[in-house]
N, C-alpha and C positions, 0 to 999 in steps of 0.2 A: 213667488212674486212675479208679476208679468214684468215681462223683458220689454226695458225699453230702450230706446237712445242709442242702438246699437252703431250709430258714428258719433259718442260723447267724447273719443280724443281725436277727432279730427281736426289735423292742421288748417285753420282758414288760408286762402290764396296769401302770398308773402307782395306787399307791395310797400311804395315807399307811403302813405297814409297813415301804415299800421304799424312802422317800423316804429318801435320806442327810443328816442334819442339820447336820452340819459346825458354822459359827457360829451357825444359823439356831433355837436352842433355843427362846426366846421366841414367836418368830412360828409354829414346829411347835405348840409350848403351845396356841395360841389356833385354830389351824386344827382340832386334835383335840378342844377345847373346843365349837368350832363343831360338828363333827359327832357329839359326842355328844349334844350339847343339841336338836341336831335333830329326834332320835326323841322326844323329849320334849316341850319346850315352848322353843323357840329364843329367847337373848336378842338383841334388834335390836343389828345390828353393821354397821356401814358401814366397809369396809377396804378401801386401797390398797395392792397389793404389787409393788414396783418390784426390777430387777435387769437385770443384762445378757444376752443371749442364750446361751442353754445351763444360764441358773443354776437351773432347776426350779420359774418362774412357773406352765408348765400345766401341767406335774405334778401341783406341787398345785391348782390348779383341779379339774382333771379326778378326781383321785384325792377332792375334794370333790365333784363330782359326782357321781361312783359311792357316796359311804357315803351323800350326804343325798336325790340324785335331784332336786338344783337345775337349774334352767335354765343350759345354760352357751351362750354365744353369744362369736361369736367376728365379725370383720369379715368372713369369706365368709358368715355367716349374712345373710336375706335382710331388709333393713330390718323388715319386716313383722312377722318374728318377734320385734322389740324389745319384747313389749307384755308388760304386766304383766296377771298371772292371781291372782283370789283366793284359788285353790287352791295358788296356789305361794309358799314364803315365803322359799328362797334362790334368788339371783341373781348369775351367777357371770358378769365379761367377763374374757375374757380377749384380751393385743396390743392395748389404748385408743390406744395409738401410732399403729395402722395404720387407723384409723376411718376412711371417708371423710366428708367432711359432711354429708351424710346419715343414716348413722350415727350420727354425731357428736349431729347433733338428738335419733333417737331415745333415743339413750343417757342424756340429762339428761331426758327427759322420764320415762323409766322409772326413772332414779334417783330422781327426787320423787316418782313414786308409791311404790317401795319402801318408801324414808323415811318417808312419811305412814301410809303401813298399817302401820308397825312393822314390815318384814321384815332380810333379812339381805342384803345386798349384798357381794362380794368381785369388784374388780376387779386388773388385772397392765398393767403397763406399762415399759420399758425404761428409765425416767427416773423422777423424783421430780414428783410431779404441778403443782410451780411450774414444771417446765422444760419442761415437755410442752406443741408446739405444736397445742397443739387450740383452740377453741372456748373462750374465757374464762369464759361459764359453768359448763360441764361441767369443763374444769381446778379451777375454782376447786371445783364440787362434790366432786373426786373428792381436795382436799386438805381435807375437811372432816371426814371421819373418822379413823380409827386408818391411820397411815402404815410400813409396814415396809418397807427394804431388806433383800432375800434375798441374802444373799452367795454368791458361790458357791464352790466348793470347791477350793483348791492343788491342783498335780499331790502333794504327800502327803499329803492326806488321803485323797484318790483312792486312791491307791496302799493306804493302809493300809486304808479300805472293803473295798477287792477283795481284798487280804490277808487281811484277817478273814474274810469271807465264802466266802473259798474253804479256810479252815482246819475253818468251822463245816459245810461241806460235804466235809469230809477230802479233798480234794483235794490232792495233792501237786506243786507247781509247781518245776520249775528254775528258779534264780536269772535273771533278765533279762526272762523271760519278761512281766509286770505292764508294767515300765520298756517293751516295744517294743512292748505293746498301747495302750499311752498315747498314744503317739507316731506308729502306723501304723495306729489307729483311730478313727473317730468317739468325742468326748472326752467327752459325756454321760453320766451314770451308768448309767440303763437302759441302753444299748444296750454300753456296756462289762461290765455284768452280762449280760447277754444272750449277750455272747461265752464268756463264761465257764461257762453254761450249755451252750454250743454245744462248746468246749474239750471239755469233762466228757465227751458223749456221742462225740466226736467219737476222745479217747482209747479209749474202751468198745471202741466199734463198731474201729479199728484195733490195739484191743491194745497200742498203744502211750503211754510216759509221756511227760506235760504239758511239752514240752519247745520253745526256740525253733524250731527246724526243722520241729515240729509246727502251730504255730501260724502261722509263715509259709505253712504248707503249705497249712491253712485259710484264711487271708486270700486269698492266689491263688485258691484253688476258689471261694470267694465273690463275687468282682469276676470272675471269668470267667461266673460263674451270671447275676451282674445286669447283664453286659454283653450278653448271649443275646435 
């Protein structure tokens, strides 16, 4: 079979547009809040946002990265890089979780500076910043602002995002198809939009309709590609 589509699980860019909000209306509010206020004159905001893995922590981080052009640091980044800039007024961590102690020091250190110059600070972490075995300073800092749990999304809301989304892109699915992408996929939003995307072109390029056998077919070609 000619080999096609060889980026069909390619994650699209993570922004706030594509972020699916499910319960998360509130805490979406104040993230799009944040980044409009940025281009202008930013209100100081010290935020925690906590949820489980998959639930779209660096999403949004990252997708705040991209509209405000904050520092985003993560625990591969290199201690060194913890340091606060006067030029910079958001400050994004994301996985506080995975900090090592080291880390962990510089993290509160540049949290007090943020805080004291008035900047904007958004960190993520897997837990509620009481449960979080870190550094009692830096826990207790990182429970001193605005605290949100990101919920994350049923398999139907899932289902009905990717419904919608492939309705507002006319795409025409057979029945089952969504139900075994769920199931025989990485469960992420992006990357199940992603497929979806890869579906679309993947029908084109074979002339053929969005069908299970289609999509199995695709799944094979792609774990054969990233197996190579």
């Amino acid at each position: 079979m000619k080999q096609l589509l060889l980026d069909w699980g390619a994650t699209p860019p993570q922004s706030l547009d594509n972020f699916v909000v499910g319960k998360n209306t509130e805490l979406l509010a104040l993230v799009n809040d944040l980044a409009t206020q940025h281009s202008t004159s930013i209100r100081p905001s010290m935020i925690t946002i906590w949820g489980h893995a998959g639930s779209g922590k660096s999403h949004l981080l990252q997708a705040l990265h991209t509209e405000t052009k904050g520092l985003l640091l993560t625990p591969k980044h290199a201690v060194s890089e913890f340091a606060w800039s006067a030029d910079q007024a958001m400050y994004l961590l994301d996985d506080c979780d995975l900090l090592s102690e080291a880390h962990q020091i510089a993290a509160f250190a540049l949290y007090n500076q943020v805080r004291e110059a008035g900047g904007s600070w958004v960190a993520s972490a897997n837990q509620a910043p009481a449960q979080l075995k870190l550094r009692e300073d830096l826990r207790t800092r990182l429970g001193w602002g605005l605290i949100y749990e990101l919920h994350g999304l049923s398999d139907e809301e899932k289902l009905d995002a990717l419904a919608k989304s492939a309705e507002s892109r006319g795409l025409s699915l057979s029945p089952g198809v969504l139900p075994y992408l769920l199931t025989h996929f990485r469960r992420d939003m992006p990357s199940l939009s992603a497929m979806l995307d890869a579906l679309d072109r993947y029908s084109l390029e074979t002339q053929r309709p969005i069908t299970l056998p289609l999509l199995r077919e695709l799944l094979q070609s792609g774990e054969a590609t990233t197996s190579l």
